[in-house]
Rosetta silent file (secondary structure, phi, psi, omega in degrees, C-alpha in Angstrom):
SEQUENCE: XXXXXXXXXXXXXXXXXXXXXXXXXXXXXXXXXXXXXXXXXXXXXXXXXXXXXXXXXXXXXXXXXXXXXXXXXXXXXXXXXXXXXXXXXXXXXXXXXXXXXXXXXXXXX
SCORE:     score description
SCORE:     0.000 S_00000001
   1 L     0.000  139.784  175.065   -9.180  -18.809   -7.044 S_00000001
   2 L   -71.641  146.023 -179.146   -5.385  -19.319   -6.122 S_00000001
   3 L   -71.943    5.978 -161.635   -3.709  -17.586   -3.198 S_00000001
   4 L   -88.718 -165.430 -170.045   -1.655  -15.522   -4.827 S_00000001
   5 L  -146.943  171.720  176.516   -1.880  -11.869   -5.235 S_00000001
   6 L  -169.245  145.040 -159.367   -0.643  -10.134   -8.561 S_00000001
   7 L  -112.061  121.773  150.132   -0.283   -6.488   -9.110 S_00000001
   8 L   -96.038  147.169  158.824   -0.687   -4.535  -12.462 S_00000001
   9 L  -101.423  107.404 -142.829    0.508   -1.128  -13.214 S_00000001
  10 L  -104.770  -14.772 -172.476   -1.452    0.128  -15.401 S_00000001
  11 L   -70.170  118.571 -172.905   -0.232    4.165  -14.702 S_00000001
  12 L    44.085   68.618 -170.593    1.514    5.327  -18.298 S_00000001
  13 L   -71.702  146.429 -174.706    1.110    1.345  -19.378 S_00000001
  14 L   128.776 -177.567 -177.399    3.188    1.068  -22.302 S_00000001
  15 L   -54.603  155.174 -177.311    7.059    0.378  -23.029 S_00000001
  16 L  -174.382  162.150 -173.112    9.379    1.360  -20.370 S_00000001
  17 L   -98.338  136.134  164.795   12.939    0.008  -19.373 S_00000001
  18 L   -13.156   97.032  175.983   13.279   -3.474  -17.052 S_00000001
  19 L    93.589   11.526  163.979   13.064   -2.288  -13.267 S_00000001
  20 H   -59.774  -68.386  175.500   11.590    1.440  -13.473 S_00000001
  21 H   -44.789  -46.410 -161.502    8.810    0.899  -11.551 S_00000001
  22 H   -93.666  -44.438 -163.294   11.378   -1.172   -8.748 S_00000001
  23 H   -77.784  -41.591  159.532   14.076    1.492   -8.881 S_00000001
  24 H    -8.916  -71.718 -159.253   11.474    3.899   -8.150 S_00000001
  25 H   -95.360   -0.510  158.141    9.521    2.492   -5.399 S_00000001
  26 H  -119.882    2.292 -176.016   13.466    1.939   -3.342 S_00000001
  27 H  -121.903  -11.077 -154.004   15.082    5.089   -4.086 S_00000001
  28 L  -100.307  133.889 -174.182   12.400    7.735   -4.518 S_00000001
  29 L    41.728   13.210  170.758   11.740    9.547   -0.826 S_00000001
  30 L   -74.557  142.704 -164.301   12.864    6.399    0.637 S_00000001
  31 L   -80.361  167.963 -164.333   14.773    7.081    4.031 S_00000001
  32 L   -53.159  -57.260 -120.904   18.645    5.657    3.722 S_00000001
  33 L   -89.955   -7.253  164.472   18.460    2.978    6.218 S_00000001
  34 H  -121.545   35.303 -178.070   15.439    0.797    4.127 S_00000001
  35 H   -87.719  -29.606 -162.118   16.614    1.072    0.751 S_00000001
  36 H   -82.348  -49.381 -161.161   19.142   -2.294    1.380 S_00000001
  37 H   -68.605  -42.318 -172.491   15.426   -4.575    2.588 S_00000001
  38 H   -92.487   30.106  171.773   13.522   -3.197   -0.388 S_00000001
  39 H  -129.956    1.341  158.768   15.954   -3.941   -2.711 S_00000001
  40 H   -95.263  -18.187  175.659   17.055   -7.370   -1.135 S_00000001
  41 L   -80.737  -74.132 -161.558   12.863   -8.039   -0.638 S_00000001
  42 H   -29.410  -78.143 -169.162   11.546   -6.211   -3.890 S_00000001
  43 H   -28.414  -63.016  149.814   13.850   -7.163   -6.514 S_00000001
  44 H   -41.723  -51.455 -175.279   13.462  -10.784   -6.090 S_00000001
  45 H   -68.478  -63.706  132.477    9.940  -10.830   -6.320 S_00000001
  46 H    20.351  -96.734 -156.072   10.226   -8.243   -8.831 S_00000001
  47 H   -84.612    5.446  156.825   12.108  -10.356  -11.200 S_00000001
  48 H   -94.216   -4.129  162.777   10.561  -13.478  -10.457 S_00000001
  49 H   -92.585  -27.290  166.264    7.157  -12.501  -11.496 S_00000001
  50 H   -86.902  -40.947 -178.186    8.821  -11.320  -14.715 S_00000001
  51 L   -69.097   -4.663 -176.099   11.046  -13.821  -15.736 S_00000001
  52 L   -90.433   32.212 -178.366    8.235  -16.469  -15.074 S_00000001
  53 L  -151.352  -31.668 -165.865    6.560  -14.385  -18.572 S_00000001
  54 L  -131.612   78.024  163.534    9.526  -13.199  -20.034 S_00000001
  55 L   -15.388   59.482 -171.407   12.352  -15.047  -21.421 S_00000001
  56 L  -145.262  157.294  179.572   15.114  -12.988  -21.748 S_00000001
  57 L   -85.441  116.254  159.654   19.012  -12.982  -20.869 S_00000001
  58 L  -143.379  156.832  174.731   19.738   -9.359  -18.780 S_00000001
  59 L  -112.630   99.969 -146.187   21.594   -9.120  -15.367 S_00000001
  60 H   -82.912  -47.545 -150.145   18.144   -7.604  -14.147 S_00000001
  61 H   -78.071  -38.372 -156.780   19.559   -6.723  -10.364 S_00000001
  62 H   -87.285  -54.286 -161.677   22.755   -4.466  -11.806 S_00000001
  63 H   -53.566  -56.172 -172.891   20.244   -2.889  -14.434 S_00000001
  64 H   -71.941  -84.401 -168.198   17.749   -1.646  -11.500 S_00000001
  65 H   -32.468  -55.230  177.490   20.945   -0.405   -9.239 S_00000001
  66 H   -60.646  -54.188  158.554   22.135    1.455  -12.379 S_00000001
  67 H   -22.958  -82.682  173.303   18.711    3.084  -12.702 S_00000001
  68 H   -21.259  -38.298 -157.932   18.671    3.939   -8.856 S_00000001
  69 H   -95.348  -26.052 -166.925   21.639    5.813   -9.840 S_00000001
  70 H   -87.312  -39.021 -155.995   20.305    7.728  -12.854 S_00000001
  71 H   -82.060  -33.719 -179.307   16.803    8.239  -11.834 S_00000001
  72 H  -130.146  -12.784  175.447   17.972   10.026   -8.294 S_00000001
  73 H   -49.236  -70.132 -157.915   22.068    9.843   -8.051 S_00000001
  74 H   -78.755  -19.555  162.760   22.266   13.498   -9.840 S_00000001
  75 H   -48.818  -36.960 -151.792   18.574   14.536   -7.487 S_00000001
  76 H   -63.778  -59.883 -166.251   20.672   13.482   -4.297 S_00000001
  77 H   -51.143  -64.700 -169.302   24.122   15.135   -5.626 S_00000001
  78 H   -42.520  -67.824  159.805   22.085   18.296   -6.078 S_00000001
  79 H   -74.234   57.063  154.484   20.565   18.149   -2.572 S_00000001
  80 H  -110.251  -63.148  177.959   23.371   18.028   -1.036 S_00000001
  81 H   -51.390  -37.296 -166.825   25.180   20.713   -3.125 S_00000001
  82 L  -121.586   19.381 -175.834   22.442   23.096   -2.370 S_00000001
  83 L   -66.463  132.450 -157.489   21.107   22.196    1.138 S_00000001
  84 L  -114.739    3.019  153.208   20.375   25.175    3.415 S_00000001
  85 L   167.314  138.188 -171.951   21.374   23.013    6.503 S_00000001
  86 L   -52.121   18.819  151.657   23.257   19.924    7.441 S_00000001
  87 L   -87.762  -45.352  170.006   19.973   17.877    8.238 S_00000001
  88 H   -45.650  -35.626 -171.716   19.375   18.124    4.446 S_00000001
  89 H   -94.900   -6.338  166.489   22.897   17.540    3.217 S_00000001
  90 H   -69.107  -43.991 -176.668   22.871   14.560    5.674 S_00000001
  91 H   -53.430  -60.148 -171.664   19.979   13.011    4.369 S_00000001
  92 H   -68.095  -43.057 -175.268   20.930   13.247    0.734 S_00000001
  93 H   -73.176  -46.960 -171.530   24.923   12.259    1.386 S_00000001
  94 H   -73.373  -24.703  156.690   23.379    9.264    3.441 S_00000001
  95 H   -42.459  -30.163  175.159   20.475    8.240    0.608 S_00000001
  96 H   -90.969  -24.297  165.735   23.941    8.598   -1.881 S_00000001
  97 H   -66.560  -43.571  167.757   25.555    6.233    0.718 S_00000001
  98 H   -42.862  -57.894 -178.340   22.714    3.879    0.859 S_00000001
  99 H   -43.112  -39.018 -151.384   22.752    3.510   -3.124 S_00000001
 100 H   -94.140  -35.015 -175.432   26.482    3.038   -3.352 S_00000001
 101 H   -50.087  -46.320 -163.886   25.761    0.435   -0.458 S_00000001
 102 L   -94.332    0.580  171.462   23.292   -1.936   -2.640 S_00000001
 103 L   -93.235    0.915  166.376   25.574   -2.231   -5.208 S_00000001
 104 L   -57.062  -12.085 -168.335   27.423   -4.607   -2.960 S_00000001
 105 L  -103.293    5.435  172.702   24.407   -6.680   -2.725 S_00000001
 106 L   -99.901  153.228 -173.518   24.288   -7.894   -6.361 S_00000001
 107 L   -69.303  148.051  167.012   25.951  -11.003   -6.836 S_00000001
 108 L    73.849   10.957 -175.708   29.046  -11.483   -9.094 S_00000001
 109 L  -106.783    0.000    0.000   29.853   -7.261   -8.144 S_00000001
């Protein structure tokens, strides 16, 4: 056996769009301040386990950051707008600061 470790997700297994799973697992309940290391750790790994199966041209990094923004940017907006006391609307305006933060970290942005 090889060292290497390999994960499947086998939870609703079927089609789904490039980086679901990864946008997820850095934006969803994650606190602000470790959203930039799992998306400068993740991602990489992330897309190096797939492109070494899957042949295809996408700029994979901007694709996941645009998720991030769909899948919780209008959650975040909301808790903020409707936060019943500035520890809440801090959290959510710094979680929309974090977000806006990583897209500095894709290359070529």
């Amino acid at each position: 056996m090889d060292d290497h470790i390999y994960a499947i997700d086998w939870d609703t297994a079927g089609f789904g769009y490039l980086g679901e799973d990864m946008a997820s697992l850095i934006a969803d309940e994650t606190e602000p301040a470790n959203m930039a290391d799992y998306f400068r750790i993740c991602i990489p790994a992330y897309l190096g386990g797939f492109f070494e199966y899957a042949h295809i041209l996408v700029d994979a990094e901007q694709s996941i950051h645009d998720m991030i923004l769909l899948m919780y940017g209008y959650r975040l907006i909301e808790s903020f707008k409707f936060a019943q006391n500035e520890k809440d609307k801090s959290i959510a305006r710094d979680s929309l600061q974090s977000i806006y933060d990583l897209s500095h970290m894709i290359p070529n942005k």
